[in-house]
N, C-alpha and C positions, 0 to 999 in steps of 0.2 A: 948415670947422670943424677945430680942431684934435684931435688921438686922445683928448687928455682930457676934453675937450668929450665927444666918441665913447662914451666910457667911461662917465662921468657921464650920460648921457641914458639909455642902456643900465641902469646901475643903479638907475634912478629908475624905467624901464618896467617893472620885474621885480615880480610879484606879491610879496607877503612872507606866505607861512603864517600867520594866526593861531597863537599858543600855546595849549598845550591849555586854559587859564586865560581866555584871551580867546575861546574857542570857548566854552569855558563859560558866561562872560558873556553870551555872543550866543544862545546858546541861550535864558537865564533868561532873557532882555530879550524874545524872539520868544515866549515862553510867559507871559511879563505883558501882554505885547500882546494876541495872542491872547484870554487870558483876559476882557480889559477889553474885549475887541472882542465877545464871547459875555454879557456880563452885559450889556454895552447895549444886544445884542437880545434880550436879555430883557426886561428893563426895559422896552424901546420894544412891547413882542408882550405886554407888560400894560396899556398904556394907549396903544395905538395904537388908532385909528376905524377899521381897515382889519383888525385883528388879530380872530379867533375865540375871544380870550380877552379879549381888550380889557375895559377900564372899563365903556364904553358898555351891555356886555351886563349888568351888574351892575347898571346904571343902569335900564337898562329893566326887569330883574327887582324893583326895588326899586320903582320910578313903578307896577308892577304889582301887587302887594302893597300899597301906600298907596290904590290902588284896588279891594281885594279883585278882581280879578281873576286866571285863570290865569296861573302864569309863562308868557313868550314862550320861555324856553331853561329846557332840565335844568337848574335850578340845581346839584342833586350834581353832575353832572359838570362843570359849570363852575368851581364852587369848588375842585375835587378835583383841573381841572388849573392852576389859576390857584396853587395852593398848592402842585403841583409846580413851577413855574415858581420861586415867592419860593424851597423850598427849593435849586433850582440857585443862584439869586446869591447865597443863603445861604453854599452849599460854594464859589462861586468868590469869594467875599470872604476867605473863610476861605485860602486857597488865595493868593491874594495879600499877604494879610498874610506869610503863612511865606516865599515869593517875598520879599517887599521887607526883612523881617529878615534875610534869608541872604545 
């Protein structure tokens, strides 16, 4: 190889800093990610068959009451956390949009 060859291999190995602009960028992008990654286990921990807040339990509360039957689950505390749950992907939508405007 000749020294410039040397040279040139050498300056292509070299890491290059991020700018503080492009750090920045990287950061909002890992925090949209993030964010989108937590609303869709939300999402998924509201209507997942495996989930304690799941559809399902709503479902059986409801097929129980069409049968005047006792609920199987607290329904208050069902709904009261299933409607903490919507208010999180409420605030991380909200939360994304100001993210994807910026």
């Amino acid at each position: 190889m000749e020294e410039n060859e040397i040279i040139e291999n050498e300056e292509m190995n070299e890491s290059v800093e991020p700018t503080p602009e492009e750090r920045k960028e990287q950061e909002r992008e890992k925090l949209i990610n993030d964010l989108t990654t937590e609303m869709l286990e939300c999402e998924s921990r509201l209507s997942s068959s495996a989930s304690n807040i799941g559809d399902w339990k709503v479902i059986k509360c409801y097929e129980a009451s069409l049968q005047s039957k006792p609920m199987p689950y607290d329904i208050d505390d069902l709904m009261e956390k299933r409607q903490m749950m919507r208010n999180r992907i409420n605030e991380i939508q909200e939360q994304l949009k100001e993210l994807e405007n910026n």
